[in-house]
PyMOL CGO cylinders between C-alpha atoms (Angstrom):
from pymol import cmd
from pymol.cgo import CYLINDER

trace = [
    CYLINDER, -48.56, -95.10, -41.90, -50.48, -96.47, -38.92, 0.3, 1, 1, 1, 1, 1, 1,
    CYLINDER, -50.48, -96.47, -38.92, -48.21, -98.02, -36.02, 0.3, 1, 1, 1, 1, 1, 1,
    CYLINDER, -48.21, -98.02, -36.02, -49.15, -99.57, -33.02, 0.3, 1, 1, 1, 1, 1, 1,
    CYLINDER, -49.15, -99.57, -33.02, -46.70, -99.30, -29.88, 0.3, 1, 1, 1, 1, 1, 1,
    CYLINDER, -46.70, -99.30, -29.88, -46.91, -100.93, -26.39, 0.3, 1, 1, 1, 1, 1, 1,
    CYLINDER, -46.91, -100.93, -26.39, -45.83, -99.08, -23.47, 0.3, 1, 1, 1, 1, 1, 1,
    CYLINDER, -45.83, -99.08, -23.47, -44.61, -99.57, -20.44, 0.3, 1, 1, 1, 1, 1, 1,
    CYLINDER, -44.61, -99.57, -20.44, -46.40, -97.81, -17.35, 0.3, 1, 1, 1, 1, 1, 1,
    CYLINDER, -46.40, -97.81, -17.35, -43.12, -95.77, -16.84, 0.3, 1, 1, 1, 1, 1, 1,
    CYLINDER, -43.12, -95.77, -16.84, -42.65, -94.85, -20.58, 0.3, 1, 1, 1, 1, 1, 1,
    CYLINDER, -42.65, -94.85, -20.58, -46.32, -94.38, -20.86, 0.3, 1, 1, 1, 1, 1, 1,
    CYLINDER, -46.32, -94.38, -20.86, -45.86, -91.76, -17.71, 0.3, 1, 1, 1, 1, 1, 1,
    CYLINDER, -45.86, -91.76, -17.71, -43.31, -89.84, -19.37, 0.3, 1, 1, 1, 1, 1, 1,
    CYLINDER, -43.31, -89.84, -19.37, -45.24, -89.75, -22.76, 0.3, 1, 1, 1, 1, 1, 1,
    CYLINDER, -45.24, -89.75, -22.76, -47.93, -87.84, -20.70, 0.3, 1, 1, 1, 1, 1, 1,
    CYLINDER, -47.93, -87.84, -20.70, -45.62, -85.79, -19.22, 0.3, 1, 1, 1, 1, 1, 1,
    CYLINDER, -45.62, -85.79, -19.22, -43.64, -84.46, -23.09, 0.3, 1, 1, 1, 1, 1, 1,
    CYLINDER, -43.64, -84.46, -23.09, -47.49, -84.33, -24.14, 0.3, 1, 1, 1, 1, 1, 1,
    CYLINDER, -47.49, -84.33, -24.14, -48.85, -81.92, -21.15, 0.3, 1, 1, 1, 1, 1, 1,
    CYLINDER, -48.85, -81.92, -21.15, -45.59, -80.05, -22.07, 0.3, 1, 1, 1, 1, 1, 1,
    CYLINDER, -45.59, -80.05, -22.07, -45.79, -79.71, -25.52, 0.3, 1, 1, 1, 1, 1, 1,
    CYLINDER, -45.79, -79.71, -25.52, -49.24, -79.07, -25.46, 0.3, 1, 1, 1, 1, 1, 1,
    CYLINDER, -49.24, -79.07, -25.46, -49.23, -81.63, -29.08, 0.3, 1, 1, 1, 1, 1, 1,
    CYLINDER, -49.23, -81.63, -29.08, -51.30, -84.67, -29.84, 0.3, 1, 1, 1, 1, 1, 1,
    CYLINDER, -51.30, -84.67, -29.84, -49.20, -87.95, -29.79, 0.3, 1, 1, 1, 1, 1, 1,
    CYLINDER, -49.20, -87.95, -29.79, -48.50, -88.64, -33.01, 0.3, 1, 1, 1, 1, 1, 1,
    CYLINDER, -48.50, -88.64, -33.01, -47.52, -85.06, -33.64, 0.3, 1, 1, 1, 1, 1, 1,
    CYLINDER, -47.52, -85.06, -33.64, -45.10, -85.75, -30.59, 0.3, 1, 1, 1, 1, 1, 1,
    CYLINDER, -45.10, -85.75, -30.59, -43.75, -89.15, -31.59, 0.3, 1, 1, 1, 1, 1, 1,
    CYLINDER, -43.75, -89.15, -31.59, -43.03, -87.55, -35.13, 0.3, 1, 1, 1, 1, 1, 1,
    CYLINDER, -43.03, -87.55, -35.13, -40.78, -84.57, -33.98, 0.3, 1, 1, 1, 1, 1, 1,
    CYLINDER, -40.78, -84.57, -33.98, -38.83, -87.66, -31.13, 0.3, 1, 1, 1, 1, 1, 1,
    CYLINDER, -38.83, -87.66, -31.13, -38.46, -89.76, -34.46, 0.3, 1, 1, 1, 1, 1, 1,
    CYLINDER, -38.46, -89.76, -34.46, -36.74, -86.60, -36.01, 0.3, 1, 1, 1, 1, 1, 1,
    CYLINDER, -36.74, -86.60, -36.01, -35.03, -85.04, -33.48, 0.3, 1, 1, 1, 1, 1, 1,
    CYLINDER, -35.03, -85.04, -33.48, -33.34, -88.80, -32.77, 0.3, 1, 1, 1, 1, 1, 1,
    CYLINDER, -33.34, -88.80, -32.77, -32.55, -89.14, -36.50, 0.3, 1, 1, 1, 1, 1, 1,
    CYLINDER, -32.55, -89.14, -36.50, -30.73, -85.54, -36.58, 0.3, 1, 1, 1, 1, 1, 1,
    CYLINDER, -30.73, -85.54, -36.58, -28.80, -86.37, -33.54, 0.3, 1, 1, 1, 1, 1, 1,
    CYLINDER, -28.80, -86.37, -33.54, -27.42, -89.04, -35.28, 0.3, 1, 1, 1, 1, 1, 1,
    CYLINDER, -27.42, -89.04, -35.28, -26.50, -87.74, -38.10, 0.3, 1, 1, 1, 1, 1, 1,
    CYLINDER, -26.50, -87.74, -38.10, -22.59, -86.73, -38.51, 0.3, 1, 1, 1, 1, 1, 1,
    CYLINDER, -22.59, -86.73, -38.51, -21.82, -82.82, -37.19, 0.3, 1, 1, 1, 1, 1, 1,
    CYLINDER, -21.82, -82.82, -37.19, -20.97, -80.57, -39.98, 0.3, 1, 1, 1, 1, 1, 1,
    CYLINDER, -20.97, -80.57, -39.98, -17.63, -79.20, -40.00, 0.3, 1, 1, 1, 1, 1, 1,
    CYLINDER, -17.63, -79.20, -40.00, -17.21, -75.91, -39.32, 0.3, 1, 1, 1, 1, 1, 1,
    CYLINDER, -17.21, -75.91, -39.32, -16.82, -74.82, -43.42, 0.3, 1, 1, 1, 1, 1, 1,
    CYLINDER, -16.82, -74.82, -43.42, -19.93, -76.48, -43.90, 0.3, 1, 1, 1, 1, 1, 1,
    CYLINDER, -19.93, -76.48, -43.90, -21.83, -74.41, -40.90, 0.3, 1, 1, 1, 1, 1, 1,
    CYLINDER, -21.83, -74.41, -40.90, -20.30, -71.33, -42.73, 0.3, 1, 1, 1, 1, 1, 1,
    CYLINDER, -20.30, -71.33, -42.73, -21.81, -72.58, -45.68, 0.3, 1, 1, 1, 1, 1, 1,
    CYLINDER, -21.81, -72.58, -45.68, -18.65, -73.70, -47.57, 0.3, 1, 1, 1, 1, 1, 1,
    CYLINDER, -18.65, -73.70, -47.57, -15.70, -71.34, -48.42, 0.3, 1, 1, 1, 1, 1, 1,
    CYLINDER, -15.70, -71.34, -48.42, -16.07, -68.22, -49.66, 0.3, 1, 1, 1, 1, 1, 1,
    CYLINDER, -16.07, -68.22, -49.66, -14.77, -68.01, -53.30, 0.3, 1, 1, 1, 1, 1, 1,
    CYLINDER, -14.77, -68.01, -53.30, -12.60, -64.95, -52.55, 0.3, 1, 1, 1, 1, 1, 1,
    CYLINDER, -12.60, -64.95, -52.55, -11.13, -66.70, -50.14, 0.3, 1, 1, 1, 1, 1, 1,
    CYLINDER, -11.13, -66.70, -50.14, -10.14, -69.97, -52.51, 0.3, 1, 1, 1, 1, 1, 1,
    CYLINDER, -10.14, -69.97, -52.51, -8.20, -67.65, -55.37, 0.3, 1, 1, 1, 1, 1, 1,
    CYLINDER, -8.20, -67.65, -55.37, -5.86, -65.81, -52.89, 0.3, 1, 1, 1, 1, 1, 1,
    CYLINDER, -5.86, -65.81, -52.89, -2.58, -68.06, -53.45, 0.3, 1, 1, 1, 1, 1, 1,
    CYLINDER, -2.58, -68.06, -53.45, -1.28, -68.71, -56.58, 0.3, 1, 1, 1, 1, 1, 1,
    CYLINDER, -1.28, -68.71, -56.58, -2.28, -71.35, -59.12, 0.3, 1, 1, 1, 1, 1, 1,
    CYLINDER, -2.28, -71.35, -59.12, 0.24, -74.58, -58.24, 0.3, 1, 1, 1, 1, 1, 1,
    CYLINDER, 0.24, -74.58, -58.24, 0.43, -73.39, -54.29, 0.3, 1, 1, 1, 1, 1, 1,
    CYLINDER, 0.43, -73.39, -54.29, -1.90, -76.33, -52.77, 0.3, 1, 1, 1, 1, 1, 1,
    CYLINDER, -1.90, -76.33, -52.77, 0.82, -78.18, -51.59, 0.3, 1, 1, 1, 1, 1, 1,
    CYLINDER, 0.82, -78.18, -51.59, 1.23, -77.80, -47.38, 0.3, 1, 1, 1, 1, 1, 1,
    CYLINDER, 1.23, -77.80, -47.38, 5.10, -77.04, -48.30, 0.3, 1, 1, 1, 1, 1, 1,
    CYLINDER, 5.10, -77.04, -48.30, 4.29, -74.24, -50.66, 0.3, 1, 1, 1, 1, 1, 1,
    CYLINDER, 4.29, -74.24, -50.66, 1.26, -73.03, -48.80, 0.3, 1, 1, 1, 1, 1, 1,
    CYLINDER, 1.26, -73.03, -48.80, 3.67, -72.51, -45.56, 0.3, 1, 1, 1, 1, 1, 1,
    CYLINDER, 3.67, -72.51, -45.56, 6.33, -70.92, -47.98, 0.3, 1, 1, 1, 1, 1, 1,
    CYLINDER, 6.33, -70.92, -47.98, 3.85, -68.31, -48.96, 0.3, 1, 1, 1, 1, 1, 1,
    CYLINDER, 3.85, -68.31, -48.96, 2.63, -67.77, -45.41, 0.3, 1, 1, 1, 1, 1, 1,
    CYLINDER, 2.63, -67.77, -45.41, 6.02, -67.40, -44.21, 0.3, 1, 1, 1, 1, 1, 1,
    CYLINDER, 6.02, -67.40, -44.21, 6.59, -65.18, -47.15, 0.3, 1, 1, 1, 1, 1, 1,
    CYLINDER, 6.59, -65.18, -47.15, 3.34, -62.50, -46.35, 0.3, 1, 1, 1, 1, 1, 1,
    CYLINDER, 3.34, -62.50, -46.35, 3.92, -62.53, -42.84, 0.3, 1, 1, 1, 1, 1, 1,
    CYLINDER, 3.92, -62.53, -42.84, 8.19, -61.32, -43.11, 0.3, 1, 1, 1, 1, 1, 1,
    CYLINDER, 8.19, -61.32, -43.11, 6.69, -59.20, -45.30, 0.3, 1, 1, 1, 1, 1, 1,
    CYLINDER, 6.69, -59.20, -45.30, 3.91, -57.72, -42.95, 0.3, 1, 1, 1, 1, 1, 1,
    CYLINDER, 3.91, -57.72, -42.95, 6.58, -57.33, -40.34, 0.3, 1, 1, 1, 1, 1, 1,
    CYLINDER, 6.58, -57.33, -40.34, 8.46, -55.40, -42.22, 0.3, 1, 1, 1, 1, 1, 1,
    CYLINDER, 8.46, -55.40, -42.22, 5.71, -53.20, -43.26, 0.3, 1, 1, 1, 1, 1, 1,
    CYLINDER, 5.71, -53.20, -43.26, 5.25, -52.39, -39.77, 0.3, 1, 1, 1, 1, 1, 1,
    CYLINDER, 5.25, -52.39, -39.77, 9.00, -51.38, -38.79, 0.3, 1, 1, 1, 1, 1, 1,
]
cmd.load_cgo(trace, "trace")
């Protein structure tokens, strides 16, 4: 798609400049800006989803019915008197 943009001499001057950088042609330049501005905007993934999810291991290690926070910290309570004493 052709597009036609005016420039100021200052924005014009640092065009130049990202070009003689990059060593690219301009509209190779203004795609990857266009891009790079569109990915900064989008929302951050959370940390699961940088991990690439959770691992399914990981999901079936408590008991079917244990997904509530009170019963979750009943378990963990649970393995960790019993990890201490493992240790004594």
């Amino acid at each position: 798609m052709p597009l036609t943009v005016r420039l100021d001499s200052e924005t014009e001057h640092c065009l130049n400049d990202l070009l003689a950088e990059s060593g690219q042609d301009k509209s190779s330049l203004v795609r990857q800006l266009i891009r790079e501005r569109w990915q900064q905007r989008q929302p951050n993934p959370s940390i699961t989803q940088q991990l690439g999810g959770h691992p399914d291991h990981f999901l079936d290690t408590l008991p079917p019915g244990s997904a509530s926070r009170q019963q979750r910290r009943q378990l963990l309570g649970q393995r960790l008197a019993e990890r201490r004493t493992e240790r004594r």
